[in-house]
C-alpha positions as CSV (number, residue, x, y, z in Angstrom):
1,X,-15.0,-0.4,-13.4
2,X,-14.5,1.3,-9.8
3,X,-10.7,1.7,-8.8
4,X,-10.0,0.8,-5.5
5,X,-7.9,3.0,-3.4
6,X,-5.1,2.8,-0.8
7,X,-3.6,5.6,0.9
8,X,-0.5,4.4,2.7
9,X,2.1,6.1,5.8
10,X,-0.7,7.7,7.6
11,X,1.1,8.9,10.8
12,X,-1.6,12.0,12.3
13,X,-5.0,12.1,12.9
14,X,-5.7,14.8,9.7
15,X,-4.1,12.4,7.6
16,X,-6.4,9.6,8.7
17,X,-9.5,11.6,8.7
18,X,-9.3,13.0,5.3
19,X,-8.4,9.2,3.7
20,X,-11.7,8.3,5.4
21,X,-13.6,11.5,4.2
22,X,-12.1,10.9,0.4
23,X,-13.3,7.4,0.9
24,X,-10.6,5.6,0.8
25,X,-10.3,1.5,0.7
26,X,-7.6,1.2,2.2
27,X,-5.5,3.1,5.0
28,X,-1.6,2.0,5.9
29,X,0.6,2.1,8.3
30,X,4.3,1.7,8.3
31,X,5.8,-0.3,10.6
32,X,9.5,-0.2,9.6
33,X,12.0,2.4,11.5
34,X,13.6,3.4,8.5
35,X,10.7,4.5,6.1
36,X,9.6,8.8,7.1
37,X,6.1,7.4,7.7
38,X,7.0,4.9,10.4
39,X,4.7,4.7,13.1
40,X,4.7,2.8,16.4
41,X,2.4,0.1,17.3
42,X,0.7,2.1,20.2
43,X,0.3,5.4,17.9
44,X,-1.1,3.3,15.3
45,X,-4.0,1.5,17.6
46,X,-4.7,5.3,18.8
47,X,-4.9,6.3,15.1
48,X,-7.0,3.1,13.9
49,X,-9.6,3.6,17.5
50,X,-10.6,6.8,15.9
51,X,-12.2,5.7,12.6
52,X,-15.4,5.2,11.9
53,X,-16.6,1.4,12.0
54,X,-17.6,1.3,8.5
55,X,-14.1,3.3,7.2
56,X,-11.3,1.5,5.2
57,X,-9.8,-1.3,6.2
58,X,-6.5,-1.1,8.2
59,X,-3.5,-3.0,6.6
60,X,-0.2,-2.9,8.3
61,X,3.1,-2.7,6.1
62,X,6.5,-4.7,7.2
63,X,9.3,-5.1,6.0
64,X,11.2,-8.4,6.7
65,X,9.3,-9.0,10.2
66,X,9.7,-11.4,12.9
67,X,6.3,-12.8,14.0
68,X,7.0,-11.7,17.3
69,X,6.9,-8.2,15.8
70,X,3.9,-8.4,13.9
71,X,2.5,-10.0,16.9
72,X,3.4,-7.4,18.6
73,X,1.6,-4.8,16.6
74,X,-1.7,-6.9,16.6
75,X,-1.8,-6.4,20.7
76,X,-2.1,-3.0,19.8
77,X,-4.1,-2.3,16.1
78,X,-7.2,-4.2,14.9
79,X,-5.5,-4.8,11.5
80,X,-7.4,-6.2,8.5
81,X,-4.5,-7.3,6.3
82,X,-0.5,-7.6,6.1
83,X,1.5,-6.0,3.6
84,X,4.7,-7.5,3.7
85,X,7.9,-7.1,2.0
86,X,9.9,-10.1,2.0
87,X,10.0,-13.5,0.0
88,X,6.7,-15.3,-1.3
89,X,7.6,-18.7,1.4
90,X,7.9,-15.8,4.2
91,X,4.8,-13.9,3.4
92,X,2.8,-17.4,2.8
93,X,3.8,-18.6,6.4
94,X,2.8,-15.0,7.7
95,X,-0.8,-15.4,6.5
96,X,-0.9,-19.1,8.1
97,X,0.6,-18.1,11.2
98,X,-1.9,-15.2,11.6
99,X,-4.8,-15.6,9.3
100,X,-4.8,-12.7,8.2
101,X,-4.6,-11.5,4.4
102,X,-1.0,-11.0,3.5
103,X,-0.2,-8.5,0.7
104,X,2.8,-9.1,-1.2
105,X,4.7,-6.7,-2.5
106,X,6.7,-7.7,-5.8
107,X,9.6,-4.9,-7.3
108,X,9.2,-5.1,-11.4
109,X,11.9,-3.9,-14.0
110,X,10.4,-5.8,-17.1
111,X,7.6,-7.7,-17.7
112,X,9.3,-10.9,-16.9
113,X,9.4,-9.8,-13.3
114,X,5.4,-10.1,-13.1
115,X,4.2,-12.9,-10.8
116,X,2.7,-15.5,-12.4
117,X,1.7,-17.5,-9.4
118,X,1.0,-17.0,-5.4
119,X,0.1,-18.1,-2.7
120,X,-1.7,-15.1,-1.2
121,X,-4.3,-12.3,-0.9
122,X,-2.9,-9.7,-3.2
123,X,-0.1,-8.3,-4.4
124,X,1.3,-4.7,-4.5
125,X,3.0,-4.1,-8.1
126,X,5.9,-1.7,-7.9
127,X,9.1,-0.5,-9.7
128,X,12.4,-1.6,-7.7
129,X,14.2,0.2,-4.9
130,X,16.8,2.1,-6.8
131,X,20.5,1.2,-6.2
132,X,21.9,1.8,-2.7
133,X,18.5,2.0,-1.0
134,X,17.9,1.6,2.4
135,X,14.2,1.0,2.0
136,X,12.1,-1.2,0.2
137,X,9.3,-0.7,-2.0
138,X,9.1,2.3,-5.1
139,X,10.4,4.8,-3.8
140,X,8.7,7.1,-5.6
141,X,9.7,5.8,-8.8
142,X,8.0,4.3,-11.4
143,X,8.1,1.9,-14.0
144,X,6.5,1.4,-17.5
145,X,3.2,1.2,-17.2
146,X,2.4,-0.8,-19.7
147,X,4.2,-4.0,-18.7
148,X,1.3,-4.9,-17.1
149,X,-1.2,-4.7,-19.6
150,X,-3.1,-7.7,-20.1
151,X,-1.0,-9.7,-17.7
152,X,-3.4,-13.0,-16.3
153,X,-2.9,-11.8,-12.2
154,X,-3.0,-14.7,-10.7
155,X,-4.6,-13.0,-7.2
156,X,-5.5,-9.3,-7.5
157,X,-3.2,-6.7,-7.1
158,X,-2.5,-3.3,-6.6
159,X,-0.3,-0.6,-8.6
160,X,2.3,1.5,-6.3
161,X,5.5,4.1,-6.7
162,X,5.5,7.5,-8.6
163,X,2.0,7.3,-8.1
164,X,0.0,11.4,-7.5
165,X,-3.1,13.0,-8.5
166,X,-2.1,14.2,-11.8
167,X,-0.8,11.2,-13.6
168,X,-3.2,8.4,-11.6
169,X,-5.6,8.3,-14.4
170,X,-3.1,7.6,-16.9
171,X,-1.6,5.3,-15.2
172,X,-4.4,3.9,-14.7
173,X,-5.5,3.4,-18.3
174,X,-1.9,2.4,-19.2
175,X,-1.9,-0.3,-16.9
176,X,-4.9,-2.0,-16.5
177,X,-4.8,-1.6,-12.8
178,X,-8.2,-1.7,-10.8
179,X,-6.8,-0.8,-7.1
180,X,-4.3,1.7,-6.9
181,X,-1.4,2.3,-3.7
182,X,-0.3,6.3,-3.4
183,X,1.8,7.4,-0.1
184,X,4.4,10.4,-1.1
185,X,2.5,11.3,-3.7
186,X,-0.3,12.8,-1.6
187,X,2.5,14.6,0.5
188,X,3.2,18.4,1.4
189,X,6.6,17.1,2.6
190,X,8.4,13.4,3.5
191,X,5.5,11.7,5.4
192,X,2.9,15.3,6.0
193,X,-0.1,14.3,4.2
194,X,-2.0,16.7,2.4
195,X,-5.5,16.5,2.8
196,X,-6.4,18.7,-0.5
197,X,-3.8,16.2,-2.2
198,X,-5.3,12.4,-1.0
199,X,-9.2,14.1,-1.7
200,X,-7.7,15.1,-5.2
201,X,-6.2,11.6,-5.8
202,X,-9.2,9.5,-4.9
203,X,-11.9,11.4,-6.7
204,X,-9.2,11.4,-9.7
205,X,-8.1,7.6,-9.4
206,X,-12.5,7.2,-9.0
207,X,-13.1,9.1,-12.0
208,X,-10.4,7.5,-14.2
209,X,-13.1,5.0,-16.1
């Protein structure tokens, strides 16, 4: 089994270069003013004309977008695929207004909490925002790993939050997860990635069979 791997909140050119020279699947960018790794739409389309044609595919995050704004962004980055945080009926008439591959991202506390059904590409598995957060998403945090062993996905999915280089392999083998999401956990500080960190995560998340 090969784990699949997205490195998420690339905001500099060193960032971007070493999640294509770790071979990364995925690259993200964060298009939400509140998150440390938010970019704009133009410094993401000068990021995204710098990679190499056959790099990793570029998948814009948003969180509770207009489709003016994700329009918006399009003018500017060649994106392959929509993260989105919001409702399943939103992110299902984002992917037909746009025809793009919409990510949905789905906060878990218990195993009840695991979709069981949707409607589109993937989904990104997470723990949810802690009390009183301002931002979507993980957060950093974690949840048990093991509520998602052999859970019937009904799309494929991704596993996100509390996620570094150290502990990817066991999370990894705890939860049955073949794709993998990592963004602070590759960080020297809030939204500086570390190049030794993302190369360390990749061949470890790559190794974890």
């Amino acid at each position: 089994m090969t784990v699949r791997v997205k490195i998420c909140g690339l905001r500099d050119r060193a960032g971007l270069d070493a999640a294509c020279e770790a071979g990364a699947d995925w690259v993200g960018f964060v298009f939400f003013a509140r998150s440390p790794r938010h970019v704009t739409a133009q410094e993401a389309g000068m990021l995204a004309r710098t990679m190499p044609k056959a790099g990793p595919q570029r998948i814009g995050l948003f969180v509770r977008p207009t489709d003016v704004q994700i329009a918006e962004v399009l003018d500017h980055v060649p994106l392959d695929g929509l993260q989105i945080y919001d409702d399943a009926a939103r992110a299902t008439a984002i992917r037909a207004r746009f025809g793009l591959p919409v990510w949905l991202a789905a906060g878990i506390a218990s195993r009840a909490d695991l979709p069981q059904a949707c409607a589109v590409d993937r989904l990104v598995i997470e723990s949810r925002p802690p009390t009183g957060s301002d931002r979507p998403g993980g957060n950093a945090h974690r949840f048990d790993w093991v509520l998602t062993q052999k859970w019937q996905a009904p799309v494929p999915w991704l596993l996100a939050g509390g996620l570094d280089p150290d502990n990817v392999q066991l999370a990894i083998r705890q939860s049955g997860a073949r794709a993998v999401d990592v963004s602070s956990g590759v960080e020297s500080a809030p939204g500086i990635k570390s190049a030794t960190l993302i190369h360390r995560f990749v061949q470890a998340a790559r190794n974890s069979a």
